[in-house]
LORO-434393 format. One record per residue (C-alpha): residue in one letter; y, z, x. Coordinates in Angstrom, 3 decimals, always signed. Layout:
N
> a, Y, Z, X $
...
This chain:
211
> x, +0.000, +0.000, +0.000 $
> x, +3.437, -0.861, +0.822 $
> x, +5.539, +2.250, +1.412 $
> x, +9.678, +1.326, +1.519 $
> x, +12.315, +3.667, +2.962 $
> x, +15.965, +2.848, +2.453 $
> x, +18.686, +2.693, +5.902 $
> x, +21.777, +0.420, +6.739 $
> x, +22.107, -1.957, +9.353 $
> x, +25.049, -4.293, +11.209 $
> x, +24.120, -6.498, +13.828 $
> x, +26.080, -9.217, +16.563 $
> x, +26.800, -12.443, +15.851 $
> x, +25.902, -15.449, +18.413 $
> x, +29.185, -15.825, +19.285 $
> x, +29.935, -11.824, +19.859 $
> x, +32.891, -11.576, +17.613 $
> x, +32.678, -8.427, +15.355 $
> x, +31.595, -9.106, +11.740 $
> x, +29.865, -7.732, +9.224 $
> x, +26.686, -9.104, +7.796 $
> x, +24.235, -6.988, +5.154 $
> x, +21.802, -10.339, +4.774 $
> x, +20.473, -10.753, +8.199 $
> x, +19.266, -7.004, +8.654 $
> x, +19.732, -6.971, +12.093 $
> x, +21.950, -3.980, +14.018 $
> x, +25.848, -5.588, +13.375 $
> x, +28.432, -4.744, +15.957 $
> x, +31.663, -4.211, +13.750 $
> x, +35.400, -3.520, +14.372 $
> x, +37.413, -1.656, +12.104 $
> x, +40.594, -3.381, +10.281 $
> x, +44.303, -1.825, +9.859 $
> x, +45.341, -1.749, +6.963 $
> x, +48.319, -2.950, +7.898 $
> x, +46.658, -6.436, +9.229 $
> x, +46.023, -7.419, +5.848 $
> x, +49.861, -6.957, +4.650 $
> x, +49.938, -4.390, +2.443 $
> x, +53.271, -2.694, +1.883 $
> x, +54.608, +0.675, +3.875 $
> x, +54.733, +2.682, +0.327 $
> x, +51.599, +0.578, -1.340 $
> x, +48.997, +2.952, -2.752 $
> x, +45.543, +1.240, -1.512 $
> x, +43.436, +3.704, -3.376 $
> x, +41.322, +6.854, -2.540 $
> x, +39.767, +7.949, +1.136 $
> x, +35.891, +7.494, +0.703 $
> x, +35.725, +10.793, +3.215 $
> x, +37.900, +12.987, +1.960 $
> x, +38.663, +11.320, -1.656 $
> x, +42.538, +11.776, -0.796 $
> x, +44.978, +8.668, -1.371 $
> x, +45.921, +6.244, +0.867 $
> x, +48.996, +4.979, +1.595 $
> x, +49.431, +2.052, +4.239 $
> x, +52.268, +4.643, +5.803 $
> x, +49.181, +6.992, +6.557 $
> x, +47.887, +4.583, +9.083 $
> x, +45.034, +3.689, +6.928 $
> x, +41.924, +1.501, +7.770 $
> x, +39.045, -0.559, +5.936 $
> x, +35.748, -1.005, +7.095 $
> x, +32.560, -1.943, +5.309 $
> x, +34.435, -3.179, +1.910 $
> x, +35.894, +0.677, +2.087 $
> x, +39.491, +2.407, +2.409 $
> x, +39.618, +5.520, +5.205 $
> x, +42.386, +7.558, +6.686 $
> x, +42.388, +6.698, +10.350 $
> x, +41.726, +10.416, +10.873 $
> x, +38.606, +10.365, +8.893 $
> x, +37.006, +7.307, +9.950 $
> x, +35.346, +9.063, +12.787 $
> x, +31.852, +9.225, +14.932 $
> x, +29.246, +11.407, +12.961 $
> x, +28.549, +12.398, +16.826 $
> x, +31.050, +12.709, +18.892 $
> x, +34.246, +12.935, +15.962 $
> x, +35.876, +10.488, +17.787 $
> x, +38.463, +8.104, +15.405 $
> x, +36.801, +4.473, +15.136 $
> x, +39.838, +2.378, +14.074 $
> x, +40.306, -0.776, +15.978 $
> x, +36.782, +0.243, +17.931 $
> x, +33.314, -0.898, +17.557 $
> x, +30.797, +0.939, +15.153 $
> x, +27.369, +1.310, +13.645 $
> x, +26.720, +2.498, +11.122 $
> x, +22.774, +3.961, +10.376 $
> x, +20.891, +5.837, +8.201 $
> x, +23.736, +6.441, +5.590 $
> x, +26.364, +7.683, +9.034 $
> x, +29.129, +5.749, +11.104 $
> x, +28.491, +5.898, +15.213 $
> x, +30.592, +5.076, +17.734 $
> x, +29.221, +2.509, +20.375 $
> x, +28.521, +4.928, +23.299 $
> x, +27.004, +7.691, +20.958 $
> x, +25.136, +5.003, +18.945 $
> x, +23.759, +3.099, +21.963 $
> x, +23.103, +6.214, +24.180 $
> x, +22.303, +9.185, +22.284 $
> x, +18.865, +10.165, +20.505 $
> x, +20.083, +7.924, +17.261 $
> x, +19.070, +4.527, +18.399 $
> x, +15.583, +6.258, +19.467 $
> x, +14.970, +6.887, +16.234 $
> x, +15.205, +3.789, +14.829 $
> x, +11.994, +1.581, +14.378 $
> x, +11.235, -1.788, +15.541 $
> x, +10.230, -4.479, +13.217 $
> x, +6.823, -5.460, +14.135 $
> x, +7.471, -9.464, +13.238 $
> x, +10.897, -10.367, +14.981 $
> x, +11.230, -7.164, +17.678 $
> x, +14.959, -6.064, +15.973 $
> x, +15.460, -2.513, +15.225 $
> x, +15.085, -1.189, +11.589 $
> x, +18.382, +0.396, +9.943 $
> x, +17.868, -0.898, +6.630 $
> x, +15.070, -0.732, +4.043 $
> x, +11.303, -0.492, +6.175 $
> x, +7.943, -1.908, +5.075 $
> x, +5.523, -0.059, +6.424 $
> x, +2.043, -1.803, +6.209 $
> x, -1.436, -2.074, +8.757 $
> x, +0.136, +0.853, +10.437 $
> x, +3.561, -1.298, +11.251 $
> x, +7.181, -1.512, +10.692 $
> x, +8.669, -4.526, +9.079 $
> x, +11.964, -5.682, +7.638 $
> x, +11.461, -6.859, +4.243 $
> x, +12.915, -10.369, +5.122 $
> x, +9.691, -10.421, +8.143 $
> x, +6.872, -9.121, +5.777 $
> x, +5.752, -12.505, +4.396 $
> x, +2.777, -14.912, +4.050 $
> x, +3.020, -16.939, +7.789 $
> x, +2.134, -20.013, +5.668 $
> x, +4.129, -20.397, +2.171 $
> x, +6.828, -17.073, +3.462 $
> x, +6.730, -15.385, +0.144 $
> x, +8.050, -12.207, +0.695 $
> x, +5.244, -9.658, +0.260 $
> x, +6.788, -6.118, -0.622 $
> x, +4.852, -4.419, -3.245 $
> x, +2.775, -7.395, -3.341 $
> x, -1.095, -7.453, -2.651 $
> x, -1.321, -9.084, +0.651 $
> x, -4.672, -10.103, +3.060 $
> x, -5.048, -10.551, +7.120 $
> x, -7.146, -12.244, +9.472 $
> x, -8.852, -11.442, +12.590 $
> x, -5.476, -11.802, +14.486 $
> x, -3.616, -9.215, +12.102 $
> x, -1.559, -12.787, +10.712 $
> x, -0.447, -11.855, +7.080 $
> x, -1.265, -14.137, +4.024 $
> x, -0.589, -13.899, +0.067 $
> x, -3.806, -13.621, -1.807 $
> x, -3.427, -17.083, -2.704 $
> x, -3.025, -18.810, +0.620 $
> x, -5.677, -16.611, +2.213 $
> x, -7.974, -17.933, -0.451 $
> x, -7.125, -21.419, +0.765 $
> x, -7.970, -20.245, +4.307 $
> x, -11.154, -18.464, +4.256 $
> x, -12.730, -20.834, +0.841 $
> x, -15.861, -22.978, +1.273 $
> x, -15.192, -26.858, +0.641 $
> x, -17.426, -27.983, -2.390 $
> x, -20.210, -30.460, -0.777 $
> x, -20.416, -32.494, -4.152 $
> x, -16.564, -33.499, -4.844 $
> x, -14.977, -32.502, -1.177 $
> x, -12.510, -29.982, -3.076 $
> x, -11.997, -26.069, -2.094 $
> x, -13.878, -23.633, -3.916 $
> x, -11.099, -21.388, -5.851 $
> x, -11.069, -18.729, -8.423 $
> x, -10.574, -20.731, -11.594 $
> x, -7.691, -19.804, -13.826 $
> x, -6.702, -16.239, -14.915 $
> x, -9.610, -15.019, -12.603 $
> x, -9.753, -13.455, -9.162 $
> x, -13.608, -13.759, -8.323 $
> x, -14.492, -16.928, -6.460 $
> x, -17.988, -18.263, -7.467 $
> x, -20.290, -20.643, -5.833 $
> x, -23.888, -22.061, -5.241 $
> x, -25.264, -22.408, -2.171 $
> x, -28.292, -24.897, -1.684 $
> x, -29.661, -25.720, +1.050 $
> x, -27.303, -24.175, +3.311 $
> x, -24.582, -26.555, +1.511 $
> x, -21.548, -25.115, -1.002 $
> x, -20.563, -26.214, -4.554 $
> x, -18.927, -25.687, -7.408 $
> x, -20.768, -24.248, -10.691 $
> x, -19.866, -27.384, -12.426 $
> x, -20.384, -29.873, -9.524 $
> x, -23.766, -28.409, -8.568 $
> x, -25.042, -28.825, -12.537 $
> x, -23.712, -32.060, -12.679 $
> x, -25.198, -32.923, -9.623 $
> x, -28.738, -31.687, -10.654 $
> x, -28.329, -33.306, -13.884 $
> x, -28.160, -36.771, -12.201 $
């Protein structure tokens, strides 16, 4: 069974330029934003502080980050206390980091490696076969359906299939019309006859005997 844990995750772009990005689920590099740099005006109420729930006036050197308004003074490392504006930060497991803390500190250690592409894990985990995935990674290697919650089978070489493909893989080709031997419709048992060492389907074999 599929067991999913919920954590947040930024990660770099190609390029290195700061940006934020919660699709790719990889660990985002990201640089605060004055609120001044987007033009508001000196005496412009911009809303409430997510921290400390105060308002927020562009006077009282505010900042957004992550789609969020802070006061400068409360946008700070959860280690260290140290005021992020204008800095790089991360920001894991529901807490905001400041690059040094983030990247040299006990946090990063505790994050988990995705099995399938080798990124760390700050957003939701599948855990499955004893391994860490991002959801986006746990899929069928041949038609990439995403297989959270899903029944899923493996191979010899731990490579992870839907129920349906793997069926494909492993099924015995009928020796009468050359097609795979399937589960017909609405049913998940395969059945087959085997004569003389040789494969068929139900129907092929009896119309094969009736000839």
């Amino acid at each position: 069974m599929n067991e999913k844990r919920r954590r947040h995750r930024w990660s770099e772009s190609a390029d290195s330029s700061p940006f934020c990005d919660q699709t790719t689920q990889r660990m985002d590099r990201n640089t605060v934003c004055s609120a001044e740099a987007h033009g508001h005006d000196v005496n412009e109420m911009m809303g409430s502080c997510v921290k400390c729930t105060g308002a927020v006036h562009s006077s009282d050197q505010a900042c957004e980050a992550m789609g969020q308004i802070f006061h400068t003074k409360c946008f700070t490392c959860s280690f260290c206390n140290k005021q992020l504006k204008g800095k790089p930060f991360y920001y894991f497991s529901g807490s905001v980091f400041c690059e040094e803390d983030y990247l040299y500190s006990s946090v990063k250690q505790s994050a988990e490696v995705c099995t399938s592409c080798g990124y760390l894990i700050s957003d939701t985990v599948i855990q499955a076969l004893g391994k860490s995935f991002h959801p986006d990674c746990f899929h069928c290697v041949i038609c990439k359906e995403k297989l959270e919650g899903q029944p899923f089978n493996v191979d010899t070489q731990q490579k992870i299939y839907c129920v349906k493909d793997y069926r494909r893989l492993v099924a015995q080709i009928c020796e009468a019309c050359g097609l795979l031997i399937l589960p017909i419709e609405g049913s998940n048992e395969i059945v087959r006859l085997v004569s003389m060492g040789k494969n068929y389907h139900v129907a092929c074999y009896e119309d094969k005997s009736s000839i």
